[in-house]
N, C-alpha and C positions, 0 to 999 in steps of 0.2 A: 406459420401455424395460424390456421384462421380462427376458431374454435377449441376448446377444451374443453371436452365432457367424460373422457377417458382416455388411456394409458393407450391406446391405438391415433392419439393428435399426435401427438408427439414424431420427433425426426428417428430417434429409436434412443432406448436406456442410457446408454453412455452419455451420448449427449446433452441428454435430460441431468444427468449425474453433473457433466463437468457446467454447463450452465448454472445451476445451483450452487456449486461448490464457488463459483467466480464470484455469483452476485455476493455468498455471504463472505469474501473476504472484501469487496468492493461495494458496499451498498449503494453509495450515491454516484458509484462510476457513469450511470447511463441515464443521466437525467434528461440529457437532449433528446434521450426516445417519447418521454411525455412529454415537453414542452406544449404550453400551449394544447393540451389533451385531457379529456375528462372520462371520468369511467363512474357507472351509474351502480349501484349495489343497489338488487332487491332481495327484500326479505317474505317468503311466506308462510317465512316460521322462525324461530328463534335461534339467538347466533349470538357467545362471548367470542370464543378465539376464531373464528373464521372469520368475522366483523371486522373484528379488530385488525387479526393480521393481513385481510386481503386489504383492508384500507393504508394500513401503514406502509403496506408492498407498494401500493400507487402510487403513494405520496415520497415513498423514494425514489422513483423514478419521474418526480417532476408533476406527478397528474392532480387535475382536480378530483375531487371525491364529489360525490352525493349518496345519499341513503335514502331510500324508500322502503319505508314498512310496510306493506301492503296490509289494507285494511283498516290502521290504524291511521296512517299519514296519508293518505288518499282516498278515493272512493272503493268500495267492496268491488271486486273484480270477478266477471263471470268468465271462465276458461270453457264452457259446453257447446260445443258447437251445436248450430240451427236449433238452440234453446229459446222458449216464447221467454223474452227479458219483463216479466212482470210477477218480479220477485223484490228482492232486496238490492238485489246487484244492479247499479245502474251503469254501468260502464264494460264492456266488452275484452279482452283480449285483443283482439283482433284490431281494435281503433290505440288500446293500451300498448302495444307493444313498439309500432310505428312511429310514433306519438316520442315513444322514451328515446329509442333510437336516432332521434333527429336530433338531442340535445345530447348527445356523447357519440364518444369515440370506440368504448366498452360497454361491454354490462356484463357484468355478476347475477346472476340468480340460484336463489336456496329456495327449494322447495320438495318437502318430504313427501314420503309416500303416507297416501292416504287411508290406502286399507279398507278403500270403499271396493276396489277393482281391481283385480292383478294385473288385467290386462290395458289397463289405464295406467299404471305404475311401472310396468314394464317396457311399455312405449314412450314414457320416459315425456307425458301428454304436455305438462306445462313448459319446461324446457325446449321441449320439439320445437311447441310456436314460437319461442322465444328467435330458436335457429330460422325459424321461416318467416318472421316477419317482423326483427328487427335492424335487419341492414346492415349492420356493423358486427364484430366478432363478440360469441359470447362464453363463459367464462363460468362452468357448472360451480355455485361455492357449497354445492349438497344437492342433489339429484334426489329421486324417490329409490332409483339403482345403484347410484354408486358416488362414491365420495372422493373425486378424484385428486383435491388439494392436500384431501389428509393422509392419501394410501401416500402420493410424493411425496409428503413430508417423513410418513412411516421408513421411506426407501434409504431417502439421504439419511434417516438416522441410525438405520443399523447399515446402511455404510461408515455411517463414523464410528461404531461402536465394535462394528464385528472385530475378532481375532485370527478367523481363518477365511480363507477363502470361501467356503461354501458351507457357511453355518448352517444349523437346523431351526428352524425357524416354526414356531408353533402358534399355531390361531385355534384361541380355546375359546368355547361359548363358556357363556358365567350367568347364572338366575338375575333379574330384574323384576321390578313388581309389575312393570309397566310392558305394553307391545311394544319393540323397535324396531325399524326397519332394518334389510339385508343389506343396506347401501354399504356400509364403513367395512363390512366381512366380504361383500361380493368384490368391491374393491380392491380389497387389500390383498387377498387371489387372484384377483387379474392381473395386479399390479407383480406379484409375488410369482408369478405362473412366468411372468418375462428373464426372470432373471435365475441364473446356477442354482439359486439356496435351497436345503432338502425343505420343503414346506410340506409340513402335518397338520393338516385339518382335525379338532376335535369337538364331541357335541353329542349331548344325546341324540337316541333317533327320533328322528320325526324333522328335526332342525335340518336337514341338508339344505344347501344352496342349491341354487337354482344350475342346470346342468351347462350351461352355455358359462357360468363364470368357472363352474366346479375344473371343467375338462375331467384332464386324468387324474387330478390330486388325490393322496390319500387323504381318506376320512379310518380314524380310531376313532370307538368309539368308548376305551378307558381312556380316563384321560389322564392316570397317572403315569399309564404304558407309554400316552404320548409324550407326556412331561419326562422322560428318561431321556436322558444326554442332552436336552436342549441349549443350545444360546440363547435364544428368544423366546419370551414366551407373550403374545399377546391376547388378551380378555378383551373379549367384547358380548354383550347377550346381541339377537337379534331374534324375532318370533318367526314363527313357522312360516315355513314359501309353500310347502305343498297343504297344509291347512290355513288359508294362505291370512296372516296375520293374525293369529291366534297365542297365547300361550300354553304352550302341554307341558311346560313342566314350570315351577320355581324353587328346584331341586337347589338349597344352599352346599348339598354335598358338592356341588362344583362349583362354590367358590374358590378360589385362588386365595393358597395360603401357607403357612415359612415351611408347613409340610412337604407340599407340594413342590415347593422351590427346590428343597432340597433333592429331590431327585433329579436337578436338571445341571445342567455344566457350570453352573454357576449363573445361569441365564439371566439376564436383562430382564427387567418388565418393563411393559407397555401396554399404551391406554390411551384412546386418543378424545377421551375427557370430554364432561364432566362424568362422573365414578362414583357411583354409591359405596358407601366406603364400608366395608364389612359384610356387602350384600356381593359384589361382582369383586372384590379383593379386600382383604384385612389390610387393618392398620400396619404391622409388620410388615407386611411384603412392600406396598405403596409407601412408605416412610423408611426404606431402606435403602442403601448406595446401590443395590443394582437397579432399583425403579429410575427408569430415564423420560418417566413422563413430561418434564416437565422441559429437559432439553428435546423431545417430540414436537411441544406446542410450541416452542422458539422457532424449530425447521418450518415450520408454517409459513411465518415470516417470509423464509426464504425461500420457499417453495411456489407463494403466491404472487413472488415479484419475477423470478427465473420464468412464469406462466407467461406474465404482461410480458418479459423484457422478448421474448418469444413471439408476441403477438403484435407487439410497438415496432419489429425489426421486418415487420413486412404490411402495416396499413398506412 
């Protein structure tokens, strides 16, 4: 695997499944693959568990770490091509990217969508350069599209959780005060669209994803019709793609709540955090044995070392 930016790097699901499932009973089994190996983490935007767990995935497999905050720990970085540089940004992309790549073996890069451009976020701008000109494999830790560490993490955990073969699995939008991007929803549909499980999209209208992650999935739009028989139920808000980063609703009617639960199988919750707590799920639901938020953000861990142990087995 040379790159990871989504659920199409990969050799195929199983795979990806039983890799995962090795590293987390064997963490430090494959240290020999970082030996002597560095892996560069940027940030262009803010990061607890993704930081954290992609660095501790490294560091179990032997590698050095670095972190770069971009902006903050370096110089302000200009990403616009054939822009006149007599602004703020004194340093380029195109010198910045090359430059990083000569001093590691990896890179990590987070960088959200901006919501200046659909079609700047959708081509996926900062990333791209990242794949064009830094030489070595790179390593999406949050895209402006898609959030590919966290949908794997999502997979291995209702693998560990489910009860039957082909649970029903539910992605609910939930109110936020704030725009968020489609990354962690469009994702977790792509990632979700791979595998048996009955998956139910729900969301008021306006909210639809984007058609290329949606395909054929259903979209309800009750979402307590959707919440019937569920296993899974996962909340995420994300702002509008065909108004394209806007809010149309902060409708609290669709919070997630022990109401709601209660029409589902007994369903799991999930959140792939942080959660405004009474705004996108109540106390109750998140502070209860079926919420597995928090063995989610554990699969992280193992989700972002099964990524390296993946990329360390053929550079």
């Amino acid at each position: 695997m040379k790159h990871f930016i989504s659920v199409k790097d990969i050799p195929n699901l199983q795979y990806a499944l039983d890799v995962a499932f090795d590293v987390k009973t064997n963490r430090f089994a494959y240290q020999h693959l970082g030996k002597n190996k560095t892996m560069i983490l940027i940030f262009f935007n803010s990061s607890l568990r993704t930081r954290l767990s992609t660095q501790k995935a490294a560091m179990n497999l032997g590698m050095n770490t670095m972190v770069l905050n971009v902006n903050e720990d370096g110089w302000q970085l200009e990403s616009e091509l054939g822009v006149v540089m007599d602004g703020e940004k004194p340093e380029h992309l195109l010198e910045a990217i090359p430059v990083i790549g000569q001093y590691c073996d990896v890179i990590g890069v987070r960088s959200f969508a901006r919501f200046q451009s659909k079609d700047d976020d959708y081509s996926e701008k900062i990333i791209s350069q990242f794949i064009q000109y830094a030489g070595v494999p790179v390593v999406s830790m949050e895209g402006a599209t898609r959030h590919p560490l966290q949908s794997y993490a999502d997979l291995v955990t209702i693998e560990e959780f489910k009860t039957k073969q082909r649970p029903k699995v539910v992605l609910t939008w939930a109110p936020h005060p704030k725009a968020l991007p489609q990354a962690v929803a469009n994702s977790f549909v792509e990632w979700m669209r791979e595998t048996a499980y009955d998956l139910v999209v729900t969301h008021p209208e306006g909210y639809e994803l984007a058609p290329e992650f949606m395909g054929d999935v259903k979209v309800e739009y009750n979402q307590k019709k959707a919440f019937e028989g569920a296993d899974f139920i996962y909340a995420k808000n994300w702002a509008s793609y065909t108004s394209y980063g806007q809010i149309l609703s902060k409708d609290f009617g669709w919070t997630v709540n022990e109401e709601k639960m209660a029409l589902t199988n007994d369903a799991k919750f999930m959140h792939c955090l942080p959660v405004r707590r009474n705004v996108v799920v109540t106390d109750g639901v998140i502070d209860s044995k079926n919420s597995i938020v928090i063995q989610q953000a554990a699969n992280r861990e193992v989700t972002a070392q099964a990524v390296l142990k993946m990329i360390l087995e053929e550079v």
